[in-house]
Backbone as CSV, one residue per row, in Angstrom:
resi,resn,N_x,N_y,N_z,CA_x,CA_y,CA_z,C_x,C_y,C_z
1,UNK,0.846,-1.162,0.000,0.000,0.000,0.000,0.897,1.232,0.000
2,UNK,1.137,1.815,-1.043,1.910,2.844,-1.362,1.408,4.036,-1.282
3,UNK,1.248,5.111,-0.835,0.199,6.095,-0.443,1.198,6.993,0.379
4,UNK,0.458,8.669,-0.521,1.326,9.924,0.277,0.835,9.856,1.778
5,UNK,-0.405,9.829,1.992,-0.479,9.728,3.239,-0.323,9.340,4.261
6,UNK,-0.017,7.728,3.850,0.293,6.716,4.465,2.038,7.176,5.214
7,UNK,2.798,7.768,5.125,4.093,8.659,4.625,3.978,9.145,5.759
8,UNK,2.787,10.244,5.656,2.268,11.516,6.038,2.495,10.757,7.854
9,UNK,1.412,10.092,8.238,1.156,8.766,9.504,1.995,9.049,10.236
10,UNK,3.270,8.312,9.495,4.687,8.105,10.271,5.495,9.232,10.385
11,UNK,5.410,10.238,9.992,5.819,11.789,9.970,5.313,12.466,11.038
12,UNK,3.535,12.063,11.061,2.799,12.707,12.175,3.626,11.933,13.553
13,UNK,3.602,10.895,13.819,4.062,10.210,14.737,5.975,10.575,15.556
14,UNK,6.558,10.439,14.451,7.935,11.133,14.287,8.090,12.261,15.012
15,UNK,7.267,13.223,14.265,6.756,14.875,15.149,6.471,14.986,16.153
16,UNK,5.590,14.461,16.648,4.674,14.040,17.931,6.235,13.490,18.876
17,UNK,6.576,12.713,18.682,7.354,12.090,19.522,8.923,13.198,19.434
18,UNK,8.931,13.642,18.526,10.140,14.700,18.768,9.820,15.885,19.267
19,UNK,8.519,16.255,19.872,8.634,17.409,20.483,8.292,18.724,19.063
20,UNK,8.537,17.671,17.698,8.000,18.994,17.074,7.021,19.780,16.524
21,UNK,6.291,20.571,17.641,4.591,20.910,17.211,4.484,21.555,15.951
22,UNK,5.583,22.406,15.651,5.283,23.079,14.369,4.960,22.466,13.065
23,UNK,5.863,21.244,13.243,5.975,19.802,12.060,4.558,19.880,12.459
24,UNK,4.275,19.084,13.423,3.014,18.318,13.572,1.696,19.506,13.664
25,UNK,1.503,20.619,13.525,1.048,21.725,13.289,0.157,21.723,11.881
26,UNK,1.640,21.638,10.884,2.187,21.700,9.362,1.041,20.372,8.604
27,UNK,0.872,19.009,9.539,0.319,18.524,8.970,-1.391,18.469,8.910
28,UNK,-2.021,19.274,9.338,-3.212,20.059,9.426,-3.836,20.708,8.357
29,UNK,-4.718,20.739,8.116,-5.254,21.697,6.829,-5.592,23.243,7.569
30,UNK,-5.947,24.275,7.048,-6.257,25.495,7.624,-7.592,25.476,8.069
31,UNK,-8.567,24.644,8.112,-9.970,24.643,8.733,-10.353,23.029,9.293
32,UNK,-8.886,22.506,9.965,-9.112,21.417,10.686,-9.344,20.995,11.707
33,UNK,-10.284,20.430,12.055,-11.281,20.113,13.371,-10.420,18.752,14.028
34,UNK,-10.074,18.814,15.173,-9.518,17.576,15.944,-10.909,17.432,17.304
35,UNK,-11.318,16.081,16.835,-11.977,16.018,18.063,-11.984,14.554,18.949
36,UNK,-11.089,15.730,20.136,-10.794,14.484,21.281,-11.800,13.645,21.797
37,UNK,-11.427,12.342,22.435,-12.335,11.699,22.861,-12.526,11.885,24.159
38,UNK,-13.761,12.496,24.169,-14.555,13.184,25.430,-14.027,14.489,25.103
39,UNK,-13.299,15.185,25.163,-13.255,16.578,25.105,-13.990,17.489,23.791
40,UNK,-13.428,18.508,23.669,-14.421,19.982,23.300,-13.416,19.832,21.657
41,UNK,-14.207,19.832,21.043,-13.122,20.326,19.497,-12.303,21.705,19.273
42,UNK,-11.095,21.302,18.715,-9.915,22.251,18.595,-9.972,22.690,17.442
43,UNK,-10.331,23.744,16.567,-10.144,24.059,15.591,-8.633,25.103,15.207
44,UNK,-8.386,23.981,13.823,-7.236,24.663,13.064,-5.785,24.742,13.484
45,UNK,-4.631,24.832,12.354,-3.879,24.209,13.096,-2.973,24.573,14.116
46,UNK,-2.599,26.163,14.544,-2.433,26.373,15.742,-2.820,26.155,17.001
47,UNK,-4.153,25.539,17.432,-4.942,25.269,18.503,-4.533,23.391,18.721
48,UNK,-4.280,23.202,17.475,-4.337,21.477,17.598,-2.915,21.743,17.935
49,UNK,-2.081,22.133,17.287,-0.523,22.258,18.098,-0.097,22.354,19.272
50,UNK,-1.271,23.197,19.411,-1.358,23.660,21.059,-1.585,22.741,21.725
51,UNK,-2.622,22.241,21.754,-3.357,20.672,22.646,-2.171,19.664,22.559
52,UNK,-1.570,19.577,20.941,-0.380,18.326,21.432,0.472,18.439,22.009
53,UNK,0.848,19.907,21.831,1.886,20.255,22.775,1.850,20.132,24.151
54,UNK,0.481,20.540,25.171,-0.025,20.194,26.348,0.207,18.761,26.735
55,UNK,-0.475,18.034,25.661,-0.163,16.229,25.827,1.113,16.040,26.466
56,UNK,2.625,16.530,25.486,3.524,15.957,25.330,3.988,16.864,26.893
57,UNK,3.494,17.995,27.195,4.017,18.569,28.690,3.471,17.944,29.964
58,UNK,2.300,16.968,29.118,1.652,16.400,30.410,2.582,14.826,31.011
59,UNK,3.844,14.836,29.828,4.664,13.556,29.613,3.782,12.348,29.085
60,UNK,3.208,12.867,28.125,2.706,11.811,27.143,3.498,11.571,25.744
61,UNK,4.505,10.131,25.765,5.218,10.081,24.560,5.266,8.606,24.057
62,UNK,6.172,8.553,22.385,6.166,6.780,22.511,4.885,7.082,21.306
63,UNK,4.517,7.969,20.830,2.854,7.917,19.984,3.053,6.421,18.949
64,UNK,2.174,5.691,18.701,2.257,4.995,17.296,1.542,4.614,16.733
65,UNK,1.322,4.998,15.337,-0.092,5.040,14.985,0.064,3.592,13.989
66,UNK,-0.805,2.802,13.728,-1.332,1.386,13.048,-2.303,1.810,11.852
67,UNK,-2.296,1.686,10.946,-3.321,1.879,9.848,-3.435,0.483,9.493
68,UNK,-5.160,0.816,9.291,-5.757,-0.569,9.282,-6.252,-0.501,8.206
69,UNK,-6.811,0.752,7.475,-7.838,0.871,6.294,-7.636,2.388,5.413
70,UNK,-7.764,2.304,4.293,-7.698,3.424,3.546,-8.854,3.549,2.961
71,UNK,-9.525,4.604,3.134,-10.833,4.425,1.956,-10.520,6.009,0.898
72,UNK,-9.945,5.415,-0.740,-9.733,6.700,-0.949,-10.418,7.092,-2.399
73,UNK,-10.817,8.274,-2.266,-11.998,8.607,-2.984,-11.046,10.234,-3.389
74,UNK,-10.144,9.980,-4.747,-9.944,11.451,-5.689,-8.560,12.019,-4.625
75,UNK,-9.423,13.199,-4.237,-8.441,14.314,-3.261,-8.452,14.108,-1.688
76,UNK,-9.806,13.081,-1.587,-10.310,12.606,0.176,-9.971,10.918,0.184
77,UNK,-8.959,11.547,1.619,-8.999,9.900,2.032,-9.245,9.818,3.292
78,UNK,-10.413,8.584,4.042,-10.621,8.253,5.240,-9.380,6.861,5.784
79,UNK,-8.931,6.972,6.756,-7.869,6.637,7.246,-8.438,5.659,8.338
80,UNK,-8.497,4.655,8.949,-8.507,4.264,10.237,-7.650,3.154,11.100
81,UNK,-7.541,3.153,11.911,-6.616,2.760,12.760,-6.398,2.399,14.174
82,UNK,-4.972,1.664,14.536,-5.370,2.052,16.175,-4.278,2.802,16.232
83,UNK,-3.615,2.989,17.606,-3.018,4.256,18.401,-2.406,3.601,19.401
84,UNK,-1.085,3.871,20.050,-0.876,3.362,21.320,-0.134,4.958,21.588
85,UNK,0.215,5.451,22.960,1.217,6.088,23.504,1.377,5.859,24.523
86,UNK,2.406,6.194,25.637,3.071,6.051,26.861,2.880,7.073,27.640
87,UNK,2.203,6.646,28.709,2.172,7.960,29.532,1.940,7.614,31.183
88,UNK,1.823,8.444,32.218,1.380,8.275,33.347,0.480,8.636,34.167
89,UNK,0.088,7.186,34.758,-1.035,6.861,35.527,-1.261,8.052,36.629
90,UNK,-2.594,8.485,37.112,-2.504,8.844,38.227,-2.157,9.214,39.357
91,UNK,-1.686,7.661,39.339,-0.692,7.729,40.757,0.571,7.598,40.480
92,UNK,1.253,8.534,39.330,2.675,8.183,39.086,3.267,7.572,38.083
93,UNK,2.736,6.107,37.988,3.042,5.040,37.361,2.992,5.199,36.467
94,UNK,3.923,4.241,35.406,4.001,4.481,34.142,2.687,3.266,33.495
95,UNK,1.604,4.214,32.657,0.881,4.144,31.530,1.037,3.835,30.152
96,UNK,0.074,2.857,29.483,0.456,2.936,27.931,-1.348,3.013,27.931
97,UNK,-1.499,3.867,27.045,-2.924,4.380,26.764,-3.387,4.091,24.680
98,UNK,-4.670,3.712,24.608,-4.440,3.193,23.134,-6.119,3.116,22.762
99,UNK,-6.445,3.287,21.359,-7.599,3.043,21.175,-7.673,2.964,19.792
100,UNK,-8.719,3.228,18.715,-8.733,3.687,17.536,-8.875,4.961,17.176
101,UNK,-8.398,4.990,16.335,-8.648,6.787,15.630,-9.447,6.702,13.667
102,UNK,-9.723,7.941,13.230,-10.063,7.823,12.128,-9.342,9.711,11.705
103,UNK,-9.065,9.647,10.792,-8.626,10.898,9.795,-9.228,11.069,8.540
104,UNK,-9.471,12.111,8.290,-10.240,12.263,7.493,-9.010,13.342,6.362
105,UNK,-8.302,13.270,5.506,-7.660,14.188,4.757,-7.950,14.426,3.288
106,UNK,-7.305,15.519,2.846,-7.576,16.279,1.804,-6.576,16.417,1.009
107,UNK,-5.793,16.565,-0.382,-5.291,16.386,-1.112,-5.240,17.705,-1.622
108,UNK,-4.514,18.699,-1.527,-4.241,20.000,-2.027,-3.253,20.636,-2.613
109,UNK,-2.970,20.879,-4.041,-1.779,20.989,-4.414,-0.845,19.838,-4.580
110,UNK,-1.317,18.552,-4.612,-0.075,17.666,-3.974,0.012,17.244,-2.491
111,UNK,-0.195,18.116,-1.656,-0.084,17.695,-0.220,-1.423,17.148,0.685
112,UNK,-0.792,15.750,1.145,-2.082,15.957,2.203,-2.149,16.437,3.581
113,UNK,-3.415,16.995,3.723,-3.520,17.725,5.237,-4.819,16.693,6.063
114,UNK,-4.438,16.804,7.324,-5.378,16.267,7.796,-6.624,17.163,8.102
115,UNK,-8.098,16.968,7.596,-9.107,18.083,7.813,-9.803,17.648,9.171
116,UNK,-10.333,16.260,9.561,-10.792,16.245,10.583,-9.931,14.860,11.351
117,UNK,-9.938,14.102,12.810,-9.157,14.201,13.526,-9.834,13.690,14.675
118,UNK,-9.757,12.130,14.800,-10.642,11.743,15.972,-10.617,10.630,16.631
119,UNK,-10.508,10.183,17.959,-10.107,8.657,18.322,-10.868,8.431,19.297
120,UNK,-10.927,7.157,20.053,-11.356,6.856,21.302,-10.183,6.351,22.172
């Protein structure tokens, strides 16, 4: 499965885990909705930078994302998957936290951005 986006995944992940929000910012479209599971939606990609950046200060690291499915239709592709990252428990302890996610991206110029942004 050969795919820009697919690329894109392991880039997002890369970023995420290096601390670099601007990268991981970059891979956003300009009217992209991230919506956490249970929380309030982040629009666009300074605000979503922001939130990952919080994650990664909250010592959440280790991200890795699994693609399970591509559904791709032209300039839109739906993405889904699971997720693991590393983080800590409550009381200290070290955490690994994980669920599925789905992406929803867009094909612009050549590049894909992620437009919407969502897991459990």
């Amino acid at each position: 499965m050969k795919n820009i986006m697919v690329v894109n995944c392991a880039n997002w992940d890369d970023a995420f885990n290096a601390g670099n929000i601007e990268l991981l910012a970059s891979a956003y479209a300009p009217n992209a909705i991230l919506l956490p599971a249970g929380g309030e939606p982040v629009e666009g990609p300074n605000a979503i930078g922001e939130f990952f950046a919080d994650l990664r200060a909250k010592g959440l690291s280790g991200h890795k994302i699994t693609i399970k499915s591509i559904l791709d239709q032209d300039d839109t592709q739906v993405l889904t998957g699971s997720w693991a990252l590393n983080g800590v428990a409550p009381d200290g302890s070290k955490a690994q936290y994980g669920g599925n996610w789905v992406n929803v991206a867009i094909r612009k110029g050549g590049a894909w951005r992620i437009l919407l942004h969502t897991w459990n």
